[in-house]
C-alpha positions in Angstrom: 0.0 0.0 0.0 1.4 3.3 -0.9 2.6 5.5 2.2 1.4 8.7 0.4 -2.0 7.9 0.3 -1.7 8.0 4.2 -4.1 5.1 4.5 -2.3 2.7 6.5 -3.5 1.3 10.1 -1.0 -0.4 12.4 -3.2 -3.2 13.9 -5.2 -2.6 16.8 -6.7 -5.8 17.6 -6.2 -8.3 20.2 -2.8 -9.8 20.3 -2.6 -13.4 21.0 -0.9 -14.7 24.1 2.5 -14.6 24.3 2.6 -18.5 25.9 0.5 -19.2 22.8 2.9 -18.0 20.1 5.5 -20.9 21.6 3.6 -23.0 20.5 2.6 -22.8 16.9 6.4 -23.9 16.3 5.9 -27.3 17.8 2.3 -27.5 16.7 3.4 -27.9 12.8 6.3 -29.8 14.0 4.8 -32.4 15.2 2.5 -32.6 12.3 5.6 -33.3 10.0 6.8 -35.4 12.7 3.2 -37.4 12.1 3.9 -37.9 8.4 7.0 -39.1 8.7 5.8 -43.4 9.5 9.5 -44.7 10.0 9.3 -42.1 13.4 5.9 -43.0 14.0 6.8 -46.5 14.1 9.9 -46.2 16.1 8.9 -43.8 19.0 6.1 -46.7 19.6 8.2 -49.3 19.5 10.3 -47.9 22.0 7.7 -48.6 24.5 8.3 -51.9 24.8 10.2 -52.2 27.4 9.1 -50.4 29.7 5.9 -52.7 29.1 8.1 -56.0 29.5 8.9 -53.7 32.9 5.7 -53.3 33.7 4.3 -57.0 33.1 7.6 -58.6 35.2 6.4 -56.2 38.2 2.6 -57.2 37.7 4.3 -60.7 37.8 6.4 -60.7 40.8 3.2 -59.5 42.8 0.7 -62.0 41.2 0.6 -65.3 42.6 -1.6 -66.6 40.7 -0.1 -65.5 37.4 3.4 -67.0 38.7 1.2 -70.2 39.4 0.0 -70.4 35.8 3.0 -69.9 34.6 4.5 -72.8 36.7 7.2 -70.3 37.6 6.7 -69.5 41.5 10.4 -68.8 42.4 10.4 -66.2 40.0 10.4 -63.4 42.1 13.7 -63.7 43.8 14.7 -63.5 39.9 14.7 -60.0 39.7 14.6 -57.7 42.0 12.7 -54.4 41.5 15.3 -52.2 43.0 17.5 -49.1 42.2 19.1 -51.4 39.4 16.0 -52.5 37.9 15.0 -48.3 37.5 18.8 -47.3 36.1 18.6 -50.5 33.7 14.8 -48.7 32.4 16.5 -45.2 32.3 19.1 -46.3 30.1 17.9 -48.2 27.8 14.9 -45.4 26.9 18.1 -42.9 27.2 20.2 -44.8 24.6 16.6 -44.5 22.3 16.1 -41.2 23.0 19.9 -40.6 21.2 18.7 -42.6 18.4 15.5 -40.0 18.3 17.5 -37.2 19.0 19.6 -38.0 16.2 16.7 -38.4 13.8 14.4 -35.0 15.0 16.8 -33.2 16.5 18.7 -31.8 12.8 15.2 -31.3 10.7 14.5 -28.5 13.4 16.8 -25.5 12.7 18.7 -26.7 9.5 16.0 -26.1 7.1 15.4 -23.1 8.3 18.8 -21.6 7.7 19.0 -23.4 4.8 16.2 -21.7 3.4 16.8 -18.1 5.0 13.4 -18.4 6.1 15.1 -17.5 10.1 14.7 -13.9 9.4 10.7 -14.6 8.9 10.6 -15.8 12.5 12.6 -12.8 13.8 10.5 -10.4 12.0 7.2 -11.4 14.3 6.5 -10.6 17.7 9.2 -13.6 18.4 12.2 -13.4 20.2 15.6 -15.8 19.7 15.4 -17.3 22.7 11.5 -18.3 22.3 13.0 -19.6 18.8 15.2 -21.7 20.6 12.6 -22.4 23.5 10.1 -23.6 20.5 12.3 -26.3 18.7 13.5 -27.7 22.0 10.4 -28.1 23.3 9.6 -30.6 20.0 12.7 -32.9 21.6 11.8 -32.6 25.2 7.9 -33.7 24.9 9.4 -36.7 22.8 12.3 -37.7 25.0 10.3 -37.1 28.4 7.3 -39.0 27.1 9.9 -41.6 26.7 12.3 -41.6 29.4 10.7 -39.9 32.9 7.2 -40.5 32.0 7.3 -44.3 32.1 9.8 -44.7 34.9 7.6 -42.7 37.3 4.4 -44.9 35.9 6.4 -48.0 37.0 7.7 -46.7 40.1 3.9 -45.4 41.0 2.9 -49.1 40.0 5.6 -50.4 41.8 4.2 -48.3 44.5 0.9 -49.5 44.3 1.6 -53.4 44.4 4.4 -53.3 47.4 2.5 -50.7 49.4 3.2 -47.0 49.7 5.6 -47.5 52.4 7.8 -48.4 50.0 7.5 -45.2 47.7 8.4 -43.1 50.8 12.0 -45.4 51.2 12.6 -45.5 47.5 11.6 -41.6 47.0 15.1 -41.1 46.0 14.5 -43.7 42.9 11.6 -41.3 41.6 13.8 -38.1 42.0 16.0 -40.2 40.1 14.4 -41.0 37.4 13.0 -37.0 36.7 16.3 -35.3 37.6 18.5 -38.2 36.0 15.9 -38.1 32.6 16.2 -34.0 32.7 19.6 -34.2 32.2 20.3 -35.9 29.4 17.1 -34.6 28.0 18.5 -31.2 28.0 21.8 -32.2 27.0 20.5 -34.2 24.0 18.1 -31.1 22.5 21.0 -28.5 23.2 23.4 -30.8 21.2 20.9 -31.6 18.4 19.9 -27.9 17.7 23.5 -27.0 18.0 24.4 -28.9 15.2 21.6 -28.5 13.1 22.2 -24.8 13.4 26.1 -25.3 12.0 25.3 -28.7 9.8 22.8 -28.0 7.1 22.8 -31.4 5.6 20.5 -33.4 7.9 22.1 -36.7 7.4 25.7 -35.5 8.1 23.9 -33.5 11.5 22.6 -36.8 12.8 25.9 -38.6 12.3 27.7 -36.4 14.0 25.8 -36.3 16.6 26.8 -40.5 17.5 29.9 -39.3 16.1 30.6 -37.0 19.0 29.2 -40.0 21.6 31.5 -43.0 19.8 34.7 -40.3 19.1 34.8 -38.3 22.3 34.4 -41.8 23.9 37.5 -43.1 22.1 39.9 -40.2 22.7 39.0 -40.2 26.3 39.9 -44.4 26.2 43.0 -43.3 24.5 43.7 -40.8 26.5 43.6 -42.5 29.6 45.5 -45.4 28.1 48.8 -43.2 27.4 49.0 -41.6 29.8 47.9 -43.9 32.2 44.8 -41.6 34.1 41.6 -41.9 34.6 40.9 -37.3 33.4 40.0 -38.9 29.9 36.4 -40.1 30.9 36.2 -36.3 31.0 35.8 -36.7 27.1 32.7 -39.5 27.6 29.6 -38.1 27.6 27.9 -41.5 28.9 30.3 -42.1 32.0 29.6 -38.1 32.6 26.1 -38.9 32.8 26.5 -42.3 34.1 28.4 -40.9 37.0 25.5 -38.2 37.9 22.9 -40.9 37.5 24.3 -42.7 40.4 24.6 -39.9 42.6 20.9 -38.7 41.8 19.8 -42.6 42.6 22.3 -43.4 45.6 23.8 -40.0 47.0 27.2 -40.6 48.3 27.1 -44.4 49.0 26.3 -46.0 45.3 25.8 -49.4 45.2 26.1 -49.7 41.5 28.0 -48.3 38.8 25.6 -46.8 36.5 23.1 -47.7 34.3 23.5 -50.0 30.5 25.2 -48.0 28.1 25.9 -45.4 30.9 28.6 -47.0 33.1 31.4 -45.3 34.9 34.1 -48.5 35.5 35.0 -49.5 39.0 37.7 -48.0 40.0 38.2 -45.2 37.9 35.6 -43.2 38.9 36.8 -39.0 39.1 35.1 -36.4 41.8 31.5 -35.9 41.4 32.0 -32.3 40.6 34.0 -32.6 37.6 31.2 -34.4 35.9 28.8 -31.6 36.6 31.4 -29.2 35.0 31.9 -31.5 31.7 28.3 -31.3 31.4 27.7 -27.6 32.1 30.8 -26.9 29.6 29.0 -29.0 27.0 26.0 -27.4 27.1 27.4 -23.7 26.9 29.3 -24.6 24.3 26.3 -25.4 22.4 24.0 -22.4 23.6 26.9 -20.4 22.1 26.8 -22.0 18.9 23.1 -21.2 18.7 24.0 -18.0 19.7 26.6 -17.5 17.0 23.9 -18.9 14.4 20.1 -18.0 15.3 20.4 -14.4 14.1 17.5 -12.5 12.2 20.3 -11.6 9.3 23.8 -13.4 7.9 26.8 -11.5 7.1 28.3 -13.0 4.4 32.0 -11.9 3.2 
């Protein structure tokens, strides 16, 4: 509309809410998300086990089921302890990486590969809520299918043994949400990092195992020459293996860690410097967002 005719009205009516506009990102995300069956298929199928989990406790508190089954004995089996909870948590923490690494690069990558960033920017629509937006797409996903079942279990757990035993295992069910919440976070910084500074969506994925399987190697190698134990500062999974059992057990673990998330006997490092690998990881990646979410690109 031409300015001269003087005929042009800024808008004056209502303004949606600003918690709304977070979530029109995710909204259409998802939808894409839904089209895509090989996803579909796999975030289902990564409910099964926590189902096996769920029928072996159901089990264990069901004579007559172990009666049918001719298997009475099976109780002492398997013990529904603080194992049994770390064993769930990592397995649906090793699928989550293998979700991660599928979701995570279509969020930001075809964005900036189609300079369509600057369209975001140029609404009532902040970088951070930008950021805030995408990540939320990863953390429904992963905590639907990390946190969400563990607590089910431990409440059904709960249910069966009597609630005298959810107020002596509380320390499981903080577990499992503050234990979930950090790799959850981790995983959606990393992912959005890299699909920020990786265009290609295949090559983003990649490297995101690439930087579990590498960093894990270097630390091995690390520790092997020069005959320490710093290099596990490298693996991500004993990092988080390592805070897991702290989150579980406090100061007096009984276990190492959790499948795919061990910290070996013996060459375990202060507490702390785990925490600080972690926090270091994830402000490297915030600045890389930083350095890429922009409304405009200067080329030279």
């Amino acid at each position: 509309m031409a300015v001269y005719k003087k005929t042009y009205r800024p808008y004056e009516g209502a303004l949606t809410a600003h918690w709304a506009r977070l979530l029109v990102i995710p909204r259409y995300a998802f939808e894409d998300l839904h089209r895509r069956k090989f996803l579909s298929v796999f975030f289902f199928a990564t409910f099964l086990y926590p189902l096996i989990c769920a029928i072996i406790i159901y089990v264990q508190h069901n004579a007559s089921a172990l009666s049918l089954i001719g298997a009475q004995g099976a109780q002492h089996l398997i013990s529904i302890n603080v194992v049994f909870f770390l064993s769930l948590l990592g397995w649906q923490s090793m699928m989550a990486l293998f979700l991660a690494a599928f979701v995570g690069p279509s969020q930001v990558s075809p964005d900036l590969a189609n300079n369509a960033l600057s369209l975001y920017l140029a609404r009532p629509f902040s970088r951070t809520e930008y950021v805030l937006s995408k990540m939320s797409v990863l953390v429904i996903l992963l905590s639907v299918m990390t946190w969400v079942p563990g607590l089910l279990l431990f409440g059904l757990e709960s249910y069966l043994e009597g609630w005298s035993w959810a107020v002596d295992h509380a320390r499981i069910a903080s577990g499992l949400f503050f234990g979930a919440w950090v790799w959850i976070l981790l995983l959606a910084l990393l992912a959005l990092a890299l699909s920020a500074w990786v265009k290609w969506r295949a090559a983003a994925g990649a490297l995101m195992f690439g930087l579990f399987f590498v960093l894990s190697a270097f630390g091995a190698v690390i520790n092997g020459v020069e005959r320490t134990n710093w290099g596990h500062l490298f693996n991500i999974s004993y990092l988080v293996g390592s805070v897991w059992v702290w989150l579980f057990e406090g100061g007096h673990p009984t276990t190492n860690g959790a499948v795919f998330f061990r910290a070996p006997r013996g060459e375990t490092l202060p507490l702390w410097t785990s925490w600080v690998g972690l926090a270091v990881l994830a402000l490297i990646c915030l600045y890389m967002l930083a350095r890429k979410i922009r409304g405009a690109e200067v080329v030279r």
